[in-house]
C-alpha positions in Angstrom: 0.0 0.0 0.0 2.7 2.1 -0.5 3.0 5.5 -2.6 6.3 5.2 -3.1 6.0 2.9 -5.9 3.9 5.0 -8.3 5.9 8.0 -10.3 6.7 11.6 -8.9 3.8 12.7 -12.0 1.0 10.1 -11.1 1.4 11.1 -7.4 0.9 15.0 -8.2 -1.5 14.3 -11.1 -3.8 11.8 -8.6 -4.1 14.8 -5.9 -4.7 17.2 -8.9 -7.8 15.2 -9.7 -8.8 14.7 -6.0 -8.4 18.7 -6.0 -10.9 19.1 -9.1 -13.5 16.6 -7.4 -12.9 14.8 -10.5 -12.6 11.3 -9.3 -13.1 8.2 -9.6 -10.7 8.8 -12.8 -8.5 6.7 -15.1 -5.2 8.1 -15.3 -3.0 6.7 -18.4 1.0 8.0 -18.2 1.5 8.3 -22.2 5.1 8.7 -21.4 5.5 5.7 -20.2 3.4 3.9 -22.8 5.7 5.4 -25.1 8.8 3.9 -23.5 6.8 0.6 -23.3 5.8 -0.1 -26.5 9.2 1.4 -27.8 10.9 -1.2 -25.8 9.2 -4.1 -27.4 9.3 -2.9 -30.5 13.2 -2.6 -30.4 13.4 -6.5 -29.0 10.8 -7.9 -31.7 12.2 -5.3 -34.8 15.9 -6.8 -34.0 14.5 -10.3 -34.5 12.6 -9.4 -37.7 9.5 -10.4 -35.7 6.2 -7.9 -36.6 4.6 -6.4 -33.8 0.8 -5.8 -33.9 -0.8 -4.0 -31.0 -4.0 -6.1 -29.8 -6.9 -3.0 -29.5 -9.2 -5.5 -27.7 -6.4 -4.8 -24.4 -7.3 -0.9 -24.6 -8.8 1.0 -27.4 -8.4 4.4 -26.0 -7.9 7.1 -29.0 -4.6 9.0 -27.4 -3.2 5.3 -26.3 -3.9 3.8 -30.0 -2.2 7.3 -31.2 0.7 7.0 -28.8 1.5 2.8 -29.5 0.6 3.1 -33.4 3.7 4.6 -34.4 5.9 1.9 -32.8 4.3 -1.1 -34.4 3.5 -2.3 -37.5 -0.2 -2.3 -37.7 -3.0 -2.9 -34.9 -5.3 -5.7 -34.9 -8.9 -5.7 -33.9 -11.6 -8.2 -33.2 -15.7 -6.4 -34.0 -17.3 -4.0 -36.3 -17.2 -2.0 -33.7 -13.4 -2.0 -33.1 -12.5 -1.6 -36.9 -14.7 1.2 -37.2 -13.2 2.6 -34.0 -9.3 2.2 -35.1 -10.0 3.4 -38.3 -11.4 6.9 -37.2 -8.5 7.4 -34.2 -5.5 5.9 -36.8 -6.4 7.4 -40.4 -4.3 5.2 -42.9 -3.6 2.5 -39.9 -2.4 -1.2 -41.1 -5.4 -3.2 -39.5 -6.1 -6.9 -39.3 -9.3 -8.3 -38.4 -10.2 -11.3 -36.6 -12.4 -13.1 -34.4 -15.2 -15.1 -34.8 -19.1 -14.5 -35.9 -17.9 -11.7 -38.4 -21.5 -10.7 -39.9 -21.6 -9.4 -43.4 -21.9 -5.8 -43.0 -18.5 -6.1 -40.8 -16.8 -8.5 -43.2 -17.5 -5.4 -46.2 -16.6 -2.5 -43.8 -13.5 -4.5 -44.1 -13.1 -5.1 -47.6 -14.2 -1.8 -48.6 -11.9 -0.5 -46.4 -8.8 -2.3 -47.3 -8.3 -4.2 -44.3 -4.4 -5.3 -44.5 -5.0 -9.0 -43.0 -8.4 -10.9 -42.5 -8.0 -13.2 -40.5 -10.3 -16.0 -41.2 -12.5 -18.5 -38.6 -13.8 -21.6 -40.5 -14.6 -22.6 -44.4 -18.2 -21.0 -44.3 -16.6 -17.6 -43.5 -13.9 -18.1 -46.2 -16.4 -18.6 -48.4 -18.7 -15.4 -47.4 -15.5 -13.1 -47.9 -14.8 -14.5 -51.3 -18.9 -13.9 -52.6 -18.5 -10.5 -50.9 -15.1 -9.5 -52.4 -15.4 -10.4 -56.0 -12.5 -9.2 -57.5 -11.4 -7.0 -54.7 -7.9 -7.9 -53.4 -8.2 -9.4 -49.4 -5.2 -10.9 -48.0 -5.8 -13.4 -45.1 -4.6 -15.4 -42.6 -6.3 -18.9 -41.9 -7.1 -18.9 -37.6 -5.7 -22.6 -36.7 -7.3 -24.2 -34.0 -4.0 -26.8 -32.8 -5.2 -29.9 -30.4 -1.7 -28.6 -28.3 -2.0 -28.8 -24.3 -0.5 -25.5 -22.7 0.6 -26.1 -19.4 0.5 -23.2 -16.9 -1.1 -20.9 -19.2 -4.0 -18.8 -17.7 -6.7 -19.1 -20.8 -6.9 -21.8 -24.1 -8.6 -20.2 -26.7 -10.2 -23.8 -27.6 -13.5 -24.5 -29.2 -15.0 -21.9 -31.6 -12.1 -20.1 -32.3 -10.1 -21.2 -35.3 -9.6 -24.3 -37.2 -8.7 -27.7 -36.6 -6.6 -29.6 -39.6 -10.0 -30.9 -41.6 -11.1 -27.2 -42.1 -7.8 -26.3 -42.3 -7.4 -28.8 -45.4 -10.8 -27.3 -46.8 -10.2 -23.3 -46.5 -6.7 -23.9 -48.1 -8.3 -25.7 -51.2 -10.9 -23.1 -51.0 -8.5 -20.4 -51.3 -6.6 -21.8 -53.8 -9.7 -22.4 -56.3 -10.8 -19.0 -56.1 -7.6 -17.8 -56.8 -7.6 -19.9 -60.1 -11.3 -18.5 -60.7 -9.5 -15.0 -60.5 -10.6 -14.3 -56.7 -9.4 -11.4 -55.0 -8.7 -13.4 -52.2 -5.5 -14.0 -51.6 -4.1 -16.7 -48.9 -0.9 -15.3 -46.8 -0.6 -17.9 -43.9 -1.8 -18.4 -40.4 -3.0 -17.4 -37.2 -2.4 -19.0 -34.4 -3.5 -17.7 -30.9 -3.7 -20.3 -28.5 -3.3 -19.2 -25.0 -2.7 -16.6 -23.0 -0.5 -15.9 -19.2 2.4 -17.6 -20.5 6.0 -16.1 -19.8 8.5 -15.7 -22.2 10.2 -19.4 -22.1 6.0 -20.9 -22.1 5.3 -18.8 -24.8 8.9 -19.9 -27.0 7.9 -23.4 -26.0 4.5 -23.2 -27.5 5.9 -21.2 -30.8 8.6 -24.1 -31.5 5.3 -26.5 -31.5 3.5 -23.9 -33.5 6.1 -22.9 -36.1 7.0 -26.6 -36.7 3.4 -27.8 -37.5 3.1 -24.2 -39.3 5.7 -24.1 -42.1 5.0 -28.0 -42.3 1.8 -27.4 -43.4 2.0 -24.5 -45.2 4.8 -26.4 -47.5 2.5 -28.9 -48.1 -1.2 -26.9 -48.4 0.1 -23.9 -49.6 3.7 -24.6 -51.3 3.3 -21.9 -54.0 3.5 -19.3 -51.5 6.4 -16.4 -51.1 7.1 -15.6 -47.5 4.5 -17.3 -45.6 3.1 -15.5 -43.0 2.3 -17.1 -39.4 1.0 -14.5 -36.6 1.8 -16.3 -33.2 -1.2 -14.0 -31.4 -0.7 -12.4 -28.2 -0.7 -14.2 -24.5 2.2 -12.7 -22.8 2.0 -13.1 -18.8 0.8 -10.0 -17.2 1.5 -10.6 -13.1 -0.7 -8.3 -11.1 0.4 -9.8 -7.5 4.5 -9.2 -8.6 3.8 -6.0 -11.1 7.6 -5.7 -11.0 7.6 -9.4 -12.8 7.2 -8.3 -16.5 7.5 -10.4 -19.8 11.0 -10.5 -20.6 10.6 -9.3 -24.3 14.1 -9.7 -25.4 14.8 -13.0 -24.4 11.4 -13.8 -26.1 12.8 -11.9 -29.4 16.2 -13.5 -29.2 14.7 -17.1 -28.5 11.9 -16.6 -31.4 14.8 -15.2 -34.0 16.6 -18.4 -32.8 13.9 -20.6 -33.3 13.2 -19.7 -37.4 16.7 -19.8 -38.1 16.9 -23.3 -36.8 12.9 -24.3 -38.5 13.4 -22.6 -41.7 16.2 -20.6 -42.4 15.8 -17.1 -41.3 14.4 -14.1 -42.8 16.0 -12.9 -46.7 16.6 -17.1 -47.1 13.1 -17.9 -47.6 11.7 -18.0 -44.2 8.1 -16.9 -43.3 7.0 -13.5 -41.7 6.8 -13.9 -38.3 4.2 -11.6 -36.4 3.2 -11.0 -33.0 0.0 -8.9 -31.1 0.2 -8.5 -27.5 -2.3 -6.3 -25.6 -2.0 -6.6 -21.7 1.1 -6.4 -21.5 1.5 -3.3 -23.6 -0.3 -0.8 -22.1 -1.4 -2.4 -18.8 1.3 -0.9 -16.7 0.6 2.6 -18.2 -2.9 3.0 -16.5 -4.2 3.9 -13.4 -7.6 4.3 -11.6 -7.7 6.6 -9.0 -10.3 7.2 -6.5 -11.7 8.0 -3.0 -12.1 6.1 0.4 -16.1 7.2 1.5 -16.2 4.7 4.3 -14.4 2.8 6.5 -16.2 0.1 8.4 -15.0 -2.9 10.6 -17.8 -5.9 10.3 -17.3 -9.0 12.3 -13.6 -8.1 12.8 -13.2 -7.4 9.2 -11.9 -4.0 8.1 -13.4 -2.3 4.8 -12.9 0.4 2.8 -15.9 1.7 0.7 -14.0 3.1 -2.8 -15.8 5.8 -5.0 -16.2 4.0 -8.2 -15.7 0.3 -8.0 -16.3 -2.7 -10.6 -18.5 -0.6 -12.7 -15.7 1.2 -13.7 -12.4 -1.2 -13.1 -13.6 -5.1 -13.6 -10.2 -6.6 -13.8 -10.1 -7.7 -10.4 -13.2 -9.7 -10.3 -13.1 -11.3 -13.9 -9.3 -12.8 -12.9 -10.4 -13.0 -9.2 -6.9 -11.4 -7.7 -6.6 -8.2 -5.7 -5.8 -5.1 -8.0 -2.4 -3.7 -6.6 -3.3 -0.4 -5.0 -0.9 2.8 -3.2 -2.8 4.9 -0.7 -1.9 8.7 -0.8 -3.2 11.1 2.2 -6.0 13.2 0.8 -6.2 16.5 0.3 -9.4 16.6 2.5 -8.5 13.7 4.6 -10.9 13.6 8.1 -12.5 11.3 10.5 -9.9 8.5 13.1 -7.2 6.3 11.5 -7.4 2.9 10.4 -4.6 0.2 11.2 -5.0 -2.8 9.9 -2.9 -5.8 8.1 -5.7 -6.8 5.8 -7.8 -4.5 4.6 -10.9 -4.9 1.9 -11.6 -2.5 -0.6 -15.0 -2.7 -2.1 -16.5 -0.1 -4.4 -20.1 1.9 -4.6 -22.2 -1.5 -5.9 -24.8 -3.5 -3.9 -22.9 -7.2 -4.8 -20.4 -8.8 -2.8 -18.4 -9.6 -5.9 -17.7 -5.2 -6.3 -13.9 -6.0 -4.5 -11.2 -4.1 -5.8 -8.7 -5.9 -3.5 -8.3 -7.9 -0.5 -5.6 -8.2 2.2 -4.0 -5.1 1.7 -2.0 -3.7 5.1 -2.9 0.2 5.6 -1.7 2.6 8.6 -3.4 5.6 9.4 -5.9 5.4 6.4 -8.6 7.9 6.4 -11.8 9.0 4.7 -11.0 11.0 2.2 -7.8 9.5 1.3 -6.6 8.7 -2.5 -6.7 4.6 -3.5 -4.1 4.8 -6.9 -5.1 1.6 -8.7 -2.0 0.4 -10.5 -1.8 -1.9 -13.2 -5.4 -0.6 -14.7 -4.1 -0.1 -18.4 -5.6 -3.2 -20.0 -9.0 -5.0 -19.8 -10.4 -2.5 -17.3 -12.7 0.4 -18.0 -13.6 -0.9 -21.7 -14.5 -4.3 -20.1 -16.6 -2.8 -17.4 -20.8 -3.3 -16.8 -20.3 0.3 -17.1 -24.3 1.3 -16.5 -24.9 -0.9 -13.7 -26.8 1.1 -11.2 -26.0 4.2 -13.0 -23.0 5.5 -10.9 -21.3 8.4 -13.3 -18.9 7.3 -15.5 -15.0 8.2 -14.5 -13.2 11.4 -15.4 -10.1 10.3 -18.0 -6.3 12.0 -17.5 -3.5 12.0 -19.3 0.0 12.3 -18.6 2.3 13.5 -21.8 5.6 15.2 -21.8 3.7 18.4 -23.5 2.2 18.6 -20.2 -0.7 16.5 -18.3 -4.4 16.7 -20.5 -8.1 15.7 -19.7 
């Protein structure tokens, strides 16, 4: 619970907000975004790896306009999200996936010249190709691998993807409406099969993938130049240890490693390699700041009542892990101090399950004081029940170097 591990311009920005009876409010540090996403893109660029950022994680406009420059391309997952990226990143290279694409979104996407399409099963293959007519569409085949990850914290199995059968099918698919004088044009796979994994999971899972990947692609697709295989996203994000990051260029190094072994490297033939991490690009970057309106002990329990809560910052109760939190004295602090070694925050919401975090040790916490949620960059306000109980919405804040905004 201590302030001392959140930066000099959060602390003074957080108290700014308070000031302004502005809170509950998300506060994203762009500099530090910037320095993020730079980072991984200097690992992944010296491996000749392609680095996609996933919007799904955070679709915020001045977020997408800070990461977009140091990647190549961002890849989204609706409509909704296409539409969205398009209008923030004029000119953007955007792939599409995801599964249940309906028609209107599948020619948004073609009209738009979508740079990848990433494709679900046969049927939907066959739906871009009627749609597309001559139009030029390039995509990537989603493969749905029968691998066992061990440790990872979700297995996108099921309805996502392709298993070999329908693998076999789109690829024959492909290839006859490319003879018919299709616009559709076949450039390799996807593969996204789990996410939480650190760097030497995640280099143990792409060996598996990239073997069975060029395998196949030599033998379904053998006239094609520079296969491309995108290895999705999944990178561990640790929100008990936030100090416990994914070690990017030992990931990088290992992957760069890995093709040159399975196929020769890049300018000998090898296939593009391509990666799109969310979480763990911008998660560190956010914050959600707010209030302490209560404090109550209950049959020896201690709480603090939070302005703001799940509604605004779900993260904590989809994973089920306390969100790491830093308490900073109030600018209107009042009422006795609270001691206690294992504290529960719990926010505005009449449900048990609104809890922020659990177990947290506080001294001399009072109403009024600030709760800095760390580690709220990624799958938190945009995967909020936003309305429930019709709380206001939070104010948004932005740190930049040409000085703080919102």
């Amino acid at each position: 619970m201590r302030d001392d591990v959140l930066p000099a311009a959060v602390r003074d920005r957080a108290l700014a907000l308070a000031a302004e009876n502005r809170l509950p409010a998300y506060l994203y540090d762009l500099p530090a975004l910037r320095d993020r996403a730079g980072q991984i893109r200097d690992a992944l660029a010296g491996a000749g790896v392609e680095f996609l950022y996933a919007a799904k994680a955070n679709p915020d406009p001045e977020l997408l306009r800070v990461i977009a420059p140091l990647t190549d391309g961002v890849e989204v997952a609706s409509g909704g999200e296409l539409e969205h990226v398009v209008a923030a990143l004029p000119g953007a290279r955007v792939a599409f996936g995801g599964p249940g694409k309906t028609d209107r979104e599948l020619m948004t996407a073609i009209r738009g010249g979508v740079w990848r399409l990433h494709v679900e099963s046969p049927r939907e293959l066959n739906r871009v190709i009627a749609l597309a007519g001559r139009r030029p569409v390039d995509v990537l085949l989603r493969a749905n691998l029968p691998f066992g990850v061990a440790g990872a914290a979700l297995t996108m199995t099921g309805p996502f993807g392709m298993d070999e059968d329908d693998l076999a099918v789109a690829a024959r698919v492909a290839r006859d409406a490319g003879a018919a004088g299709s616009g559709v044009r076949l450039r390799g796979l996807h593969v996204h099969l789990a996410s939480g994994l650190d760097a030497e999971q995640k280099l143990a899972l792409d060996r598996r993938v990239l073997t069975w990947a060029l395998g196949w692609l030599r033998e379904r697709a053998p006239g094609l130049e520079r296969p491309e295989i995108n290895l999705g996203g999944g990178m561990t994000v640790d929100y008990a240890q936030p100090e416990r990051v994914f070690d990017w260029p030992a990931y990088a190094k290992g992957l760069s490693e890995l093709r040159a072994e399975l196929d020769g490297g890049p300018g000998a033939g090898g296939a593009v390699l391509r990666v799109e991490p969310g979480r763990s690009v911008s998660v560190h970057a956010g914050y959600y700041v707010s209030d302490v309106l209560d404090l109550k002990l209950t049959r020896g329990q201690a709480f603090a009542i939070a302005r703001g809560g799940t509604h605004h910052l779900r993260t904590p109760a989809t994973k089920g892990h306390s969100q790491p939190v830093a308490v900073l004295p109030g600018p209107g602090r009042s009422g006795d101090p609270l001691d206690d070694d294992a504290l529960t925050v719990v926010g505005q919401l009449c449900t048990p399950r609104d809890q922020l975090a659990a177990g947290v040790p506080v001294r001399d916490l009072r109403i009024g004081d600030l709760l800095v949620f760390r580690m709220a960059g990624a799958y938190a306000w945009n995967i909020s029940h936003h309305d429930f109980l019709m709380h206001p919405h939070p104010a948004f804040a932005y740190l930049d170097p040409a000085g703080p905004q919102g």
